[in-house]
DRENMARVEX-326182 format. One record per atom (N, C-alpha, C): residue number from 1; residue in three letters; atom name; x, y, z. Coordinates in nm, 4 decimals. Layout:
<nodes>
   nuro   torse   margu         px         py         pz
    NUM     ALA      CA          X          Y          Z
...
</nodes>
This chain:
<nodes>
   nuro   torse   margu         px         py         pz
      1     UNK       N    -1.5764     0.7742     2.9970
      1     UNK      CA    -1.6645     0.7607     2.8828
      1     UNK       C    -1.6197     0.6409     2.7997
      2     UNK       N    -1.7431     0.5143     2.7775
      2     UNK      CA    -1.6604     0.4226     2.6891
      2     UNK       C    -1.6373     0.4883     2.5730
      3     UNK       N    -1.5656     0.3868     2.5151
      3     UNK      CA    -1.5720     0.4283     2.3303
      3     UNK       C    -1.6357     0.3726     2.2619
      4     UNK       N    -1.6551     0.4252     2.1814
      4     UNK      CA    -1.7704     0.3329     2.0517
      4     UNK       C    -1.7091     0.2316     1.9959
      5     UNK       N    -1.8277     0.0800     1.9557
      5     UNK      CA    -1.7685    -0.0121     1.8806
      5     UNK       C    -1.6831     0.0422     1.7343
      6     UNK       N    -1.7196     0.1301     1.6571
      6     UNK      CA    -1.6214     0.1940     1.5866
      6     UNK       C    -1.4966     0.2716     1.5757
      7     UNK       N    -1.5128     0.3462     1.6690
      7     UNK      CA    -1.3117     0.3854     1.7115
      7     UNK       C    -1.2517     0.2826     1.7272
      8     UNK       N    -1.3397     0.1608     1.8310
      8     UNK      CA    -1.1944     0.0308     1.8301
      8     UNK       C    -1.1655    -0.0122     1.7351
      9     UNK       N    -1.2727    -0.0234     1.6400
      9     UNK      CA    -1.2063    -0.0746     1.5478
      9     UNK       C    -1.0691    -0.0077     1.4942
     10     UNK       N    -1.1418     0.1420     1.4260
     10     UNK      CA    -1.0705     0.2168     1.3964
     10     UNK       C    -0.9255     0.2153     1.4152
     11     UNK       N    -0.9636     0.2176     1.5458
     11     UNK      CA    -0.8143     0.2178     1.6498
     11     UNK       C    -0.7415     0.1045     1.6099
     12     UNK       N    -0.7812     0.0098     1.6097
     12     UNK      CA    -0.7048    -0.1733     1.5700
     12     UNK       C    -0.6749    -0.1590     1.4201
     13     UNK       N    -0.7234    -0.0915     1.3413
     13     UNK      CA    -0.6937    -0.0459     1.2310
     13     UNK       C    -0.5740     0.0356     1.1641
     14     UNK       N    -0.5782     0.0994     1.2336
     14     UNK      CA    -0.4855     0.2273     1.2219
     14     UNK       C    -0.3790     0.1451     1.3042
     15     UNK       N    -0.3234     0.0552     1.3988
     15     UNK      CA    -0.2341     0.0024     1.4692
     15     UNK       C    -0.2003    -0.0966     1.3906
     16     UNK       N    -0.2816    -0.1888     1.3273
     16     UNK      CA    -0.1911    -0.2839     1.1805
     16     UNK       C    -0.1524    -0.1667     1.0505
     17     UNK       N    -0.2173    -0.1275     1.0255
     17     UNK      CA    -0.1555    -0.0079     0.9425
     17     UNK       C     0.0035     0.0313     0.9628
     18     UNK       N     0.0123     0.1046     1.1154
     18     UNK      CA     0.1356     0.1634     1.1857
     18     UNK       C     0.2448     0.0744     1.1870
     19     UNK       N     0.2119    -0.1080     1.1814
     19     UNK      CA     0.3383    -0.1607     1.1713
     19     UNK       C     0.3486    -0.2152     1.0226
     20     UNK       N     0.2584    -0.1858     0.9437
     20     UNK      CA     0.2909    -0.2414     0.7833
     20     UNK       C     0.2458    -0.3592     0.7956
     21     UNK       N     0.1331    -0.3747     0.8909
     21     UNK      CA     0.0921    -0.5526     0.8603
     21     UNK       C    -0.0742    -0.5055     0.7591
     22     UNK       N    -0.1013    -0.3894     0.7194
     22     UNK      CA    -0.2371    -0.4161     0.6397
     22     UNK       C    -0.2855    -0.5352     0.5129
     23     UNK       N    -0.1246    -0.5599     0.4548
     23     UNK      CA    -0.1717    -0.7055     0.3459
     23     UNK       C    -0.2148    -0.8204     0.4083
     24     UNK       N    -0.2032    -0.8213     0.5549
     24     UNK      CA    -0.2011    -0.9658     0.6305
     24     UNK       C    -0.3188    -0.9494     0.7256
     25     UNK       N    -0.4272    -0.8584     0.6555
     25     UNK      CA    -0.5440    -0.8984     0.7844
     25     UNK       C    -0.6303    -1.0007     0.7816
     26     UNK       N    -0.6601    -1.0910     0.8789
     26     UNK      CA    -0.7331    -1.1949     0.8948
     26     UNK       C    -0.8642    -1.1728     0.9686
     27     UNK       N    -0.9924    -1.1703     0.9150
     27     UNK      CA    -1.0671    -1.1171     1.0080
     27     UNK       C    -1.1951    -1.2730     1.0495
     28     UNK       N    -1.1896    -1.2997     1.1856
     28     UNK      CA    -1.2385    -1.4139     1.1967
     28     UNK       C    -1.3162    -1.3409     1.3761
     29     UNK       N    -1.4456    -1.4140     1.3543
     29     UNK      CA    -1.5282    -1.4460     1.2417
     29     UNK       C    -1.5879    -1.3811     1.2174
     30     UNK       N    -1.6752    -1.3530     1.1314
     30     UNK      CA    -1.7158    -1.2831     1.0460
     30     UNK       C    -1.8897    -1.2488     1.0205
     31     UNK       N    -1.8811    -1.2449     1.1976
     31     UNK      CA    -2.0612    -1.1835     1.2485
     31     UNK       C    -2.0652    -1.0274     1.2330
     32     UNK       N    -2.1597    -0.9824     1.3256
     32     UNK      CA    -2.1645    -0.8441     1.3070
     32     UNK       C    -2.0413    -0.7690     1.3282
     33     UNK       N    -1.9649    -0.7972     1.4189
     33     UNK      CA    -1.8298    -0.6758     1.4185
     33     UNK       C    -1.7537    -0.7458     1.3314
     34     UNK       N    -1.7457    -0.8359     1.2769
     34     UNK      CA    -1.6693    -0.8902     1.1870
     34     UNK       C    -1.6670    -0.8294     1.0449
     35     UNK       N    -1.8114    -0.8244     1.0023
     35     UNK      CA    -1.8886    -0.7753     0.9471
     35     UNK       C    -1.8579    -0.6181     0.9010
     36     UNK       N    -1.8822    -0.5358     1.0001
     36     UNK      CA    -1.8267    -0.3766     1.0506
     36     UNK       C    -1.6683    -0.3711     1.0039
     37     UNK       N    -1.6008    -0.4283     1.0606
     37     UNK      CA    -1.4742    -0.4439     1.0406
     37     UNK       C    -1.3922    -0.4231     0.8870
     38     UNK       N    -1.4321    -0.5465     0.8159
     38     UNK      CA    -1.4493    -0.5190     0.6718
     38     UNK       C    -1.4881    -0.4108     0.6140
     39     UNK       N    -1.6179    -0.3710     0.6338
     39     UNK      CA    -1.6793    -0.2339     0.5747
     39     UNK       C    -1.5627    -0.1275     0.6311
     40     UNK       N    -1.5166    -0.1044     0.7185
     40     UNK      CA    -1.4456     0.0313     0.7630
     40     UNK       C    -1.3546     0.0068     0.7359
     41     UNK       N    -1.2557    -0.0846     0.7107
     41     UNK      CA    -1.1495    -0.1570     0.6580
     41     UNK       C    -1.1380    -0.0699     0.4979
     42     UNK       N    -1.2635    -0.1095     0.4461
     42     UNK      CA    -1.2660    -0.0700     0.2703
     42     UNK       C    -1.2868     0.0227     0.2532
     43     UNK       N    -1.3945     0.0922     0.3176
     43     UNK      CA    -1.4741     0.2585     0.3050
     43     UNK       C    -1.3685     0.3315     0.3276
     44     UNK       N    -1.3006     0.3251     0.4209
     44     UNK      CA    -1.2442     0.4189     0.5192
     44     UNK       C    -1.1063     0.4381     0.5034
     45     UNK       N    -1.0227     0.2589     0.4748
     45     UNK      CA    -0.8681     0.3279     0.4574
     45     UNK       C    -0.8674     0.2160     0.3395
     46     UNK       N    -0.9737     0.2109     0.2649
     46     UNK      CA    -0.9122     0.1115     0.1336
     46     UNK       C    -0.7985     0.0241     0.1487
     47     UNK       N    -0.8714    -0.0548     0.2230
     47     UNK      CA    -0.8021    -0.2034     0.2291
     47     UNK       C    -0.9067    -0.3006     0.2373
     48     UNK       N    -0.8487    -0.4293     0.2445
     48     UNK      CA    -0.9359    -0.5216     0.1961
     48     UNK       C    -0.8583    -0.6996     0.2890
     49     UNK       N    -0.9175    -0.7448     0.3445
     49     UNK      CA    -0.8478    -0.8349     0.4323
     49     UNK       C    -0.7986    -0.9638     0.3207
     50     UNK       N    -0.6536    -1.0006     0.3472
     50     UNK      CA    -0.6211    -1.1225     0.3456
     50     UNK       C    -0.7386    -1.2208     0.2721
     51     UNK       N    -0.7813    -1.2589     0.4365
     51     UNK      CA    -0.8833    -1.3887     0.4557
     51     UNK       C    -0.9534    -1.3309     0.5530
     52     UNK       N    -1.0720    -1.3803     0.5072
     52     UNK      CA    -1.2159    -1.4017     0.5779
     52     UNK       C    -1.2013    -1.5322     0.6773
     53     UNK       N    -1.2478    -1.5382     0.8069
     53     UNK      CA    -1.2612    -1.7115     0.7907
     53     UNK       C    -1.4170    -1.7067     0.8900
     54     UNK       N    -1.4722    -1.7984     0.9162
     54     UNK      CA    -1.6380    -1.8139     0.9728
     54     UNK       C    -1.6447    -1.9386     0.9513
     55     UNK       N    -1.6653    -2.0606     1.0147
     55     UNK      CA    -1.7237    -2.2034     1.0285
     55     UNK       C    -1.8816    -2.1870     0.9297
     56     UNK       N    -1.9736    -2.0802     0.9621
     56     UNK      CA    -2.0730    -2.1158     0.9043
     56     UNK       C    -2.0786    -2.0568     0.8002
     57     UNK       N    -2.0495    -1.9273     0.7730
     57     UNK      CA    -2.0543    -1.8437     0.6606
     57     UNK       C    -1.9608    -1.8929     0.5349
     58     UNK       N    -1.8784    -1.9895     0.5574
     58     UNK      CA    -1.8018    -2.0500     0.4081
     58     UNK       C    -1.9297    -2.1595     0.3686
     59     UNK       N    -2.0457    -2.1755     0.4372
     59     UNK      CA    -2.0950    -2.2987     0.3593
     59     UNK       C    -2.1811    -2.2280     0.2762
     60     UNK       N    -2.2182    -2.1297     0.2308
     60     UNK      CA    -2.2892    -1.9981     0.1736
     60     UNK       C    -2.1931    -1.9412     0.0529
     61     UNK       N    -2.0820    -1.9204     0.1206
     61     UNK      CA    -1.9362    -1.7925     0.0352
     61     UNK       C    -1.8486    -1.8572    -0.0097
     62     UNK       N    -1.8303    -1.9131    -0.1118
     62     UNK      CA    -1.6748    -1.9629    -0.1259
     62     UNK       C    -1.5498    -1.8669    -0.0779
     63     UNK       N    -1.5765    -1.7445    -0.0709
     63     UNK      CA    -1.4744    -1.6767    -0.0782
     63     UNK       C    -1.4349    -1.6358     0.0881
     64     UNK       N    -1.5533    -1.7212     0.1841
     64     UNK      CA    -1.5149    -1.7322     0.3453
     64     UNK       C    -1.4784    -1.8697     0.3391
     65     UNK       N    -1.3746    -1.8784     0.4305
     65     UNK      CA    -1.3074    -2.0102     0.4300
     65     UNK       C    -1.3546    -2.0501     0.6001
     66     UNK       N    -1.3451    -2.1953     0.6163
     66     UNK      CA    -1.3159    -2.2368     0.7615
     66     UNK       C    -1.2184    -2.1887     0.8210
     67     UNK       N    -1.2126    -2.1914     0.9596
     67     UNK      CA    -1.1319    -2.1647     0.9938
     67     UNK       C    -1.0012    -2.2932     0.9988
     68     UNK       N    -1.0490    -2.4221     1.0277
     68     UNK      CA    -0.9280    -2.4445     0.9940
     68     UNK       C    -0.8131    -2.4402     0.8348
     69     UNK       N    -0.9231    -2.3912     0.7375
     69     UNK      CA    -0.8391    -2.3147     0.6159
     69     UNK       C    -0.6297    -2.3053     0.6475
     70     UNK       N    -0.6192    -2.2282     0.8225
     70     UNK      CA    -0.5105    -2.1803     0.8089
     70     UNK       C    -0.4455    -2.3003     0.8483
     71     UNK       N    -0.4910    -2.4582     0.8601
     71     UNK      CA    -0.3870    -2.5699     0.8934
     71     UNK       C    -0.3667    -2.6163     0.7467
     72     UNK       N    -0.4239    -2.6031     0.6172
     72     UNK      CA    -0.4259    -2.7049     0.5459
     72     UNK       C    -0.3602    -2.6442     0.4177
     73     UNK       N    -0.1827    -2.6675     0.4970
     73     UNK      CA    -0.0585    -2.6820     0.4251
     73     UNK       C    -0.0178    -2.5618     0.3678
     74     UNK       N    -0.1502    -2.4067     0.3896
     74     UNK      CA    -0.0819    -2.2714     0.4193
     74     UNK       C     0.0226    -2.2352     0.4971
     75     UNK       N     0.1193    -2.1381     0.4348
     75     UNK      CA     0.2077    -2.1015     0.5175
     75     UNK       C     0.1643    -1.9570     0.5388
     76     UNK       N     0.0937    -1.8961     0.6161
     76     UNK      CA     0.0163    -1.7240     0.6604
     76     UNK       C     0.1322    -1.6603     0.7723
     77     UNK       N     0.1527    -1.5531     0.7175
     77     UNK      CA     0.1905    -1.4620     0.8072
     77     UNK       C     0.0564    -1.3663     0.8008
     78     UNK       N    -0.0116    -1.3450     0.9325
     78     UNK      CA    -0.1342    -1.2663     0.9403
     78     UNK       C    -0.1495    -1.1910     1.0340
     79     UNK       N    -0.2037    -1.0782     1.0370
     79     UNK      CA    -0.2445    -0.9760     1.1922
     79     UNK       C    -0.3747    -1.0267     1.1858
     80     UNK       N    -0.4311    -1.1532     1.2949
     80     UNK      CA    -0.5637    -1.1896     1.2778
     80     UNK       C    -0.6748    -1.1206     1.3682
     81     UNK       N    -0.7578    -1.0847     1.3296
     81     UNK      CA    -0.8577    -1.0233     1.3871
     81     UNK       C    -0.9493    -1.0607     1.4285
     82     UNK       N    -0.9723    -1.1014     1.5970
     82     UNK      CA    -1.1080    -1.1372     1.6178
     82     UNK       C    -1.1580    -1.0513     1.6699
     83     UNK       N    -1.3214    -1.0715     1.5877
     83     UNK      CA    -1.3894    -0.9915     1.5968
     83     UNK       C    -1.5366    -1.0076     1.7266
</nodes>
């Protein structure tokens, strides 16, 4: 039986959780499971990612960055998430 696009998440969730990386989630990019991700992220275990990053969606959001965001002279420790 597969699993649903939501347990994986879930599941990838609950596994940055288990090692104490939840301040460092990076969720890229930021389409529909990207999207999902966030929401169950906040609803579900009240957290809230790091950084966003999406090539197209920062020209809309200030608050989504490019992805190359993480070359320009950041130093990130991140559990990055592609979605």
């Amino acid at each position: 039986m597969a699993i649903s696009v939501t347990n994986q998440i879930k599941f990838c969730i609950e596994s940055i959780i288990a090692s104490g990386g939840q301040d460092n989630i990076v969720v890229c990019p930021y389409g529909d499971i990207g999207m999902e991700t966030v929401q169950i992220m906040e609803k579900a275990y009240n957290i809230k990612p790091k950084l966003i990053l999406d090539n197209h969606l920062c020209k809309y959001n200030s608050n989504i960055k490019p992805v190359n965001y993480l070359y320009r002279g950041g130093v990130y420790t991140a559990q990055i998430t592609v979605c």
